[in-house]
ZAMARGU-4260 file (C-alpha; in steps of 0.2 Angstrom, whole numbers, plus 5000, padded with zeros to 4 digits):
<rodrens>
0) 4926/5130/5230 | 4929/5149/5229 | 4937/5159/5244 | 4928/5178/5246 | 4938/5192/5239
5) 4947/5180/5226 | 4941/5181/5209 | 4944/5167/5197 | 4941/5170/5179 | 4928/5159/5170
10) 4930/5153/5152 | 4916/5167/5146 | 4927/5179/5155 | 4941/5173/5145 | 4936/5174/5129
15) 4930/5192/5131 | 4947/5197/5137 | 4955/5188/5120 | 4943/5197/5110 | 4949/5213/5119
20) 4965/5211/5116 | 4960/5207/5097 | 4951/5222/5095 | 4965/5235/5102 | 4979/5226/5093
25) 4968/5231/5076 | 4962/5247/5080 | 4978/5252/5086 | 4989/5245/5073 | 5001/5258/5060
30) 5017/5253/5050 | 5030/5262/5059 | 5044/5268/5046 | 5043/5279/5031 | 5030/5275/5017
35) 5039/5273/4999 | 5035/5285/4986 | 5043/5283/4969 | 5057/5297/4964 | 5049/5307/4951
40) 5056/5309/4934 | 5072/5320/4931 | 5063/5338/4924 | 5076/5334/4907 | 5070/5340/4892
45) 5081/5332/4880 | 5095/5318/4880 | 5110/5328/4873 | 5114/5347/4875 | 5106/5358/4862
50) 5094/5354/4849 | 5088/5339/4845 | 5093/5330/4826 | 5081/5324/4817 | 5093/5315/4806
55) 5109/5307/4804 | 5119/5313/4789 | 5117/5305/4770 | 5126/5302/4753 | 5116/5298/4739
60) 5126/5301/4730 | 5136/5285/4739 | 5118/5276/4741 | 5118/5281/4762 | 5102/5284/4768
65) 5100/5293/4785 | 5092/5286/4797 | 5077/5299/4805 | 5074/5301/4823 | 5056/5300/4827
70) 5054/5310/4843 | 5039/5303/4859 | 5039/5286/4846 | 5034/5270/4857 | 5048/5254/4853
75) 5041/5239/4849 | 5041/5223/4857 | 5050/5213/4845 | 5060/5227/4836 | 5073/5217/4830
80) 5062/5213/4816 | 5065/5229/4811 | 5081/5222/4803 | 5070/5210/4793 | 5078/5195/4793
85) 5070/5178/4796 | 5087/5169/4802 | 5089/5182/4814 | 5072/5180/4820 | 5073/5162/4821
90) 5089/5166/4832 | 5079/5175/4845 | 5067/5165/4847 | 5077/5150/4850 | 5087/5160/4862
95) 5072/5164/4873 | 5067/5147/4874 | 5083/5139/4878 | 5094/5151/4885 | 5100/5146/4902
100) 5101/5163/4908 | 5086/5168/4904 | 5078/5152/4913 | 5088/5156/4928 | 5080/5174/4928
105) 5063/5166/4928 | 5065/5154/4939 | 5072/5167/4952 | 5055/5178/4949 | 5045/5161/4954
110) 5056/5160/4967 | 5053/5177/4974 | 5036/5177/4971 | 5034/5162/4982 | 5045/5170/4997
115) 5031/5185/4995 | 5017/5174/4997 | 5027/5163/5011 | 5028/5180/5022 | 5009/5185/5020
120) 5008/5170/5029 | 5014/5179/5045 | 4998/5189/5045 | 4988/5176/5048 | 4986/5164/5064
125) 4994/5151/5063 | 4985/5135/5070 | 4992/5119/5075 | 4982/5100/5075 | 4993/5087/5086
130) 4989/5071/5093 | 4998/5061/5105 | 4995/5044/5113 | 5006/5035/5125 | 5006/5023/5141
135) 5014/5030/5159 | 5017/5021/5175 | 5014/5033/5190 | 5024/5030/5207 | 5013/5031/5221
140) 5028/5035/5233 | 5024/5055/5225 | 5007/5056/5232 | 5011/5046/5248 | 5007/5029/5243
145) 5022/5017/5242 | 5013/5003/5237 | 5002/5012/5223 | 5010/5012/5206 | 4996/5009/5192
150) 5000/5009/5174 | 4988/5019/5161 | 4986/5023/5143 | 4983/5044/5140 | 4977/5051/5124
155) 4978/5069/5119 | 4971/5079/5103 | 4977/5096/5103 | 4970/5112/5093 | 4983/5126/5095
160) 4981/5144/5088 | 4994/5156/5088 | 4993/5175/5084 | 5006/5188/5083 | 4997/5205/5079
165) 5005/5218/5068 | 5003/5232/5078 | 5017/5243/5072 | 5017/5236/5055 | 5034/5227/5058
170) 5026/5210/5047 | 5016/5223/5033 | 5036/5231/5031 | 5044/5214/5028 | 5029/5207/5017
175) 5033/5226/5008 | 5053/5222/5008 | 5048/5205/4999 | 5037/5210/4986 | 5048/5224/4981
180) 5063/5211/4980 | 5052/5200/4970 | 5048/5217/4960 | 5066/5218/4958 | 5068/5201/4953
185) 5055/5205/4939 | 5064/5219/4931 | 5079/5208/4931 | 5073/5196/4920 | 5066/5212/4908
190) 5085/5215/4909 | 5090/5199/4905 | 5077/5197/4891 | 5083/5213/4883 | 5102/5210/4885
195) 5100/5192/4878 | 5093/5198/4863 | 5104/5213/4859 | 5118/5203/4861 | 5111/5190/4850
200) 5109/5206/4835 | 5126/5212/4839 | 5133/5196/4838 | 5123/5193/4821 | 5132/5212/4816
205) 5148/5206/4819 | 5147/5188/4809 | 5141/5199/4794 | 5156/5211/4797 | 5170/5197/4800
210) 5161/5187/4782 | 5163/5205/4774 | 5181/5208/4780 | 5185/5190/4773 | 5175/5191/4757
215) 5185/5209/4753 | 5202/5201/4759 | 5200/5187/4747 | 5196/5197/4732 | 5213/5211/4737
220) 5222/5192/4737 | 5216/5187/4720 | 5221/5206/4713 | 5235/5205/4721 | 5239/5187/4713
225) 5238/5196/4697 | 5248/5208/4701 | 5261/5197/4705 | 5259/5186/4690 | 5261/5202/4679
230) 5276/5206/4689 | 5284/5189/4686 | 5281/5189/4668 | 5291/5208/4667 | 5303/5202/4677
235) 5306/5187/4664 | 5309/5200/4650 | 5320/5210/4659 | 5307/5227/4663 | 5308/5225/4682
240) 5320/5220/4695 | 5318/5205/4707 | 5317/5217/4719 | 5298/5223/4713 | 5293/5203/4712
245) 5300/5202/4731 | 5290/5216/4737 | 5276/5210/4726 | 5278/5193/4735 | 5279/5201/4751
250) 5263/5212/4750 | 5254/5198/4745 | 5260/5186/4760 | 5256/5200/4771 | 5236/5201/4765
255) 5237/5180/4765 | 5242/5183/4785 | 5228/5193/4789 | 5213/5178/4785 | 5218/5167/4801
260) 5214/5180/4812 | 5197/5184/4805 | 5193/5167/4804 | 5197/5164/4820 | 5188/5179/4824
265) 5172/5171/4815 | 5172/5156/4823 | 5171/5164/4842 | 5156/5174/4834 | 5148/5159/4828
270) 5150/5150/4843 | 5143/5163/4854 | 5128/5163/4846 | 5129/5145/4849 | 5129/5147/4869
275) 5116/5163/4868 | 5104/5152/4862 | 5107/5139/4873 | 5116/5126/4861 | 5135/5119/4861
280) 5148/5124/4848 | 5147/5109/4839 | 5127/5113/4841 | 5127/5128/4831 | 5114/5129/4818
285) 5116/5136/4799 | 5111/5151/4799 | 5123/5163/4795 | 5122/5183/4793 | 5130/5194/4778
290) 5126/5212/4776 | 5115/5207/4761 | 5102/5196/4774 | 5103/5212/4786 | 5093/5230/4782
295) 5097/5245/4793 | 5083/5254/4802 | 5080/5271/4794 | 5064/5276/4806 | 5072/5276/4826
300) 5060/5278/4840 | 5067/5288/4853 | 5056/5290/4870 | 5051/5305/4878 | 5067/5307/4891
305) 5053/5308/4906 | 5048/5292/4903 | 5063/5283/4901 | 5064/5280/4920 | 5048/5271/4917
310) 5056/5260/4903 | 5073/5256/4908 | 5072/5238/4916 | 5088/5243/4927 | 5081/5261/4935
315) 5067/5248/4940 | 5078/5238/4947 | 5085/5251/4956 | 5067/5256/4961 | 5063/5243/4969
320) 5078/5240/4979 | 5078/5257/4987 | 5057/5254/4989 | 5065/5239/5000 | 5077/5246/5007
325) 5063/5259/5014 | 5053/5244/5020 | 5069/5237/5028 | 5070/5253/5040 | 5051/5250/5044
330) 5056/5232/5050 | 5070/5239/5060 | 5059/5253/5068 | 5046/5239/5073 | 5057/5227/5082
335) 5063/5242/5094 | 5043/5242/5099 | 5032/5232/5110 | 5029/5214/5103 | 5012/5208/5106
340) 5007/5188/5104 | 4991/5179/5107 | 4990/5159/5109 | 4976/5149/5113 | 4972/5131/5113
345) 4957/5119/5113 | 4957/5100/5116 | 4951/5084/5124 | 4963/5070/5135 | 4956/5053/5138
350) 4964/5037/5146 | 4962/5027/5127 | 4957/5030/5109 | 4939/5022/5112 | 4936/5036/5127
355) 4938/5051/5115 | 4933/5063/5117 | 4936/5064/5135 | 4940/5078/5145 | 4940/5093/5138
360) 4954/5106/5138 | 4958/5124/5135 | 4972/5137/5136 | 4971/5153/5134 | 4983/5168/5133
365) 4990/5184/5129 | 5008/5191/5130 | 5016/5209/5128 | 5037/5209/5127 | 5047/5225/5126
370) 5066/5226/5123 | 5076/5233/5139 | 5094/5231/5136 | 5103/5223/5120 | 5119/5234/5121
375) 5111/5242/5107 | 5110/5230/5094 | 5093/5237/5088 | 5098/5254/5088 | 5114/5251/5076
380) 5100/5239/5067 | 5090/5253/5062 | 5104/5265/5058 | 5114/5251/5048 | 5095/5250/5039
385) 5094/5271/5036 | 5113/5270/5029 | 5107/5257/5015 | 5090/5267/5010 | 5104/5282/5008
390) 5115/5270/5000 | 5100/5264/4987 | 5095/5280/4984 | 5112/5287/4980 | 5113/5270/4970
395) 5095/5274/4960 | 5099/5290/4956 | 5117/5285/4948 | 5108/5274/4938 | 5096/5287/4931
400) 5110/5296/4927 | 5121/5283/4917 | 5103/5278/4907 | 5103/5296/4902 | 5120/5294/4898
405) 5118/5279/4889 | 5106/5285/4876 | 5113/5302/4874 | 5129/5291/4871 | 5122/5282/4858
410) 5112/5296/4849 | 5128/5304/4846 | 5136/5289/4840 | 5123/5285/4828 | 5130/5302/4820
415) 5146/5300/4821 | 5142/5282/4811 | 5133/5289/4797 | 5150/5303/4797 | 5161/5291/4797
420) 5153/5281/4785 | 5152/5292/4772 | 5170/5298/4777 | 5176/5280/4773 | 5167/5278/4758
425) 5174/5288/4749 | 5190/5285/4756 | 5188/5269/4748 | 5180/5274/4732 | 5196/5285/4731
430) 5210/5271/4736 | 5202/5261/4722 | 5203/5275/4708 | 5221/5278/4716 | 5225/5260/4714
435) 5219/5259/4697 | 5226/5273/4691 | 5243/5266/4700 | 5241/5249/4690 | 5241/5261/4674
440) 5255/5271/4676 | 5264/5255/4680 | 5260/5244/4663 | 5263/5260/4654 | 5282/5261/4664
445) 5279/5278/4670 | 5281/5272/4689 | 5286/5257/4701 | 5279/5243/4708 | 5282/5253/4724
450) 5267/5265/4719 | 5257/5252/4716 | 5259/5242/4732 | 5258/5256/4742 | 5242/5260/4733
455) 5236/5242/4737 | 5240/5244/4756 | 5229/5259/4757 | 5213/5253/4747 | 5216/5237/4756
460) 5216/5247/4773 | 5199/5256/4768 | 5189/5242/4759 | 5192/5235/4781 | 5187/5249/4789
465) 5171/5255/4777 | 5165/5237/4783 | 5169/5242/4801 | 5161/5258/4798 | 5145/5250/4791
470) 5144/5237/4804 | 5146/5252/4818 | 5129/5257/4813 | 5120/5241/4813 | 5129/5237/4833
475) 5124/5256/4837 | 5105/5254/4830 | 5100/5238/4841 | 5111/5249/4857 | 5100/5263/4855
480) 5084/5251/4858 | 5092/5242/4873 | 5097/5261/4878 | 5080/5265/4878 | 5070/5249/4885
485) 5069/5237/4873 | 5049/5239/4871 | 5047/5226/4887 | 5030/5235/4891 | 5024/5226/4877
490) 5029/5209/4881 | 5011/5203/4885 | 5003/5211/4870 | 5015/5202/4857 | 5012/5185/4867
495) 4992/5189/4866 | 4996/5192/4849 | 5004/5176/4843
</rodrens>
């Protein structure tokens, strides 16, 4: 029974109040917060200061061939091919299937890709089916009937729909926060990828050079032996003095002390390529790597400087953290605002499961809530979340800057490699004349054994650093691909390929 001048809604009535509701939360709906743009590329013509070289230095003399800098030349995805050697290869590609860091990276991408698809969820309404069955004893004495207390059985099945519309955008910024994190998880594994396999090629560099230090030590200890044998047989007949066999004796024990430490050296080498791909020590396979299974790259692509922000896996990275650090301030700005929620619920109640479906029941509302006091929580909330957008943008431009710094780094070292090896070259080719020349001089009695080991110390001393100085060139080579992207871009293509 209805009283005059009260109004009691109707079901119809309802309905065309939620669908109101609906229909304003839509239309009015905007993401508060600022909208991401990406930084543009630094206007930098050129990696270094004044003009660009084409080429490091030669000596054909000395059979060193420069290496030619192919300006706006794309890198490709597999470059360390360019070295053109199958062990190496073989290497790599046992590395990228068994690599624990490199699955760990992956896995993380699944993992944030997931989150981004979990959080799109909040979009949507969520519904609810329950169903609940149970037995209640009723005490009369509640509606005045001492004596009344029957004993029923109450079934319920329940539809609930639930509704949060995202009027300011506070869900679209935290959906945009997760897929730029799961962005930055991406270019993390780029990273990893690329680092993985550059160390794998350095690592290779350095077992050729520590095989090329000890192959060039043994042959100084077998001159050196020689030597020492000639000495002793002088010294027998009385043209030198023990003395000269000492200090024979002692250079040689000196060159015999230096092999420990390179093989030592070797093994740690050898056993990190063992862990890089993924194996134990005692696991490590036969390859090995000499200078003669290694060629040097002569033709170097080196990218446009504007779009290495678009190829370095590490300015992404820091891309896409400040893109969610612009979302996080969007979040922060919608939770100062009215939140809107919309539930509704549809169902039937009946005394036992053979009555269903019963009586049939419906809820319907809408709710509005707006922040009055927190003692300013949300207000520090959305400063603390403008302070780390200033923060990742001061962090995104720092990296631009050190990837800048990186290739201009290595561009010079590439020329200061081909400088140096030329330079110790022919220090080399010189010792050696001067230590033959010393040998001479010393059969023919016109100088001292102290010539001649002081002339062996310093060809010794060159024959070690020419090796350095060539293996610098092969570590600086594979830098300057990693310095530049590592050809990532064209992961998919290789994959399509194979």
């Amino acid at each position: 029974m209805t009283r005059k001048g009260m109004n009691v809604h109707s079901p119809g009535k309802a309905r065309s109040a939620f669908t109101a509701v609906i229909a304003v939360a839509m239309l009015g709906s905007c993401a508060v917060g600022p909208d991401f743009k990406r930084p543009a590329a630094p206007d930098v013509t050129g990696y270094t200061a004044g003009p660009s070289i084409a080429a490091t230095a030669a000596a054909a003399a000395q059979g060193i061939e420069p290496q030619r800098f192919a300006q706006d030349r794309d890198i490709p995805a597999d470059w360390w091919t360019l070295f053109r050697c199958e062990a190496l290869n073989r290497l790599i590609g046992q590395a990228l299937r068994g690599n624990p860091d490199f699955e760990a990276a992956q896995a993380a991408l699944r993992q944030a890709n997931e989150t981004v698809l979990a959080g799109r969820g909040a979009l949507f309404p969520a519904a609810n089916l329950s169903l609940q069955a149970g037995r209640e004893r009723l005490a009369g004495a509640v509606i005045g009937q001492r004596n009344f207390a029957p004993t029923f059985s109450v079934v319920t099945a329940l539809l609930d729909v639930s509704y949060a519309p995202d009027v300011f955008g506070g869900t679209r910024r935290q959906v945009e926060s997760l897929a730029a994190r799961a962005e930055y998880e991406d270019f993390a594994l780029k990273a990893t990828y690329i680092t993985l396999t550059s160390n794998l090629v350095i690592a290779a560099v350095q077992e050729a050079a520590l095989r090329g230090q000890i192959a060039a030590t043994e042959e100084i200890l077998r001159s050196q032996s020689a030597e020492l044998d000639l000495v002793e047989q002088k010294f027998r007949v009385g043209v030198v003095s023990q003395s000269e066999v000492l200090l024979q004796e002692a250079m040689l024990d000196q060159t015999r002390a230096t092999l420990p430490t390179l093989r030592k050296q070797l093994s740690a080498v050898r056993n990190e390529l063992a862990a890089l791909t993924g194996s134990f020590p005692g696991q490590a396979g036969e390859e090995s790597f000499d200078f003669a299974a290694l060629t040097l790259p002569l033709e170097l692509p080196v990218s446009l400087p504007s779009r290495l922000v678009e190829q370095r896996p590490d300015v992404r990275e820091a891309e896409a953290a400040l893109h969610a650090a612009s979302a996080e301030l969007g979040v922060a700005v919608a939770d100062q605002l009215p939140q809107f929620s919309i539930t509704a619920g549809l169902g039937t109640t009946a005394a036992g499961f053979a009555d269903l479906p019963g009586t049939r029941v419906w809820n319907l509302a809408a709710g509005l809530g707006q922040p009055l006091f927190d003692a300013g929580s949300l207000l520090h909330r959305k400063r603390a979340a403008a302070a780390a957008l200033d923060r990742a943008a001061a962090q995104y431009r720092s990296t631009v800057i050190r990837a800048f710094q990186d290739v201009a780094d290595v561009l010079h070292a590439l020329q200061a490699d081909a400088d140096d090896l030329i330079a110790q070259d022919a220090a080399e080719r010189s010792a050696r004349a001067s230590l033959e020349l010393a040998q001479r001089q010393f059969h023919a009695q016109t100088v001292d054994q102290l010539a001649v080991l002081t002339a062996e110390a310093i060809w010794q001393q060159a024959r070690i650093r020419r090796i350095q100085a060539q293996a610098n060139r092969y570590v600086d080579t594979a830098a300057l691909f990693q310095a530049l992207g590592g050809g990532w871009w064209h992961q998919a293509d290789a994959r399509q390929a194979h």
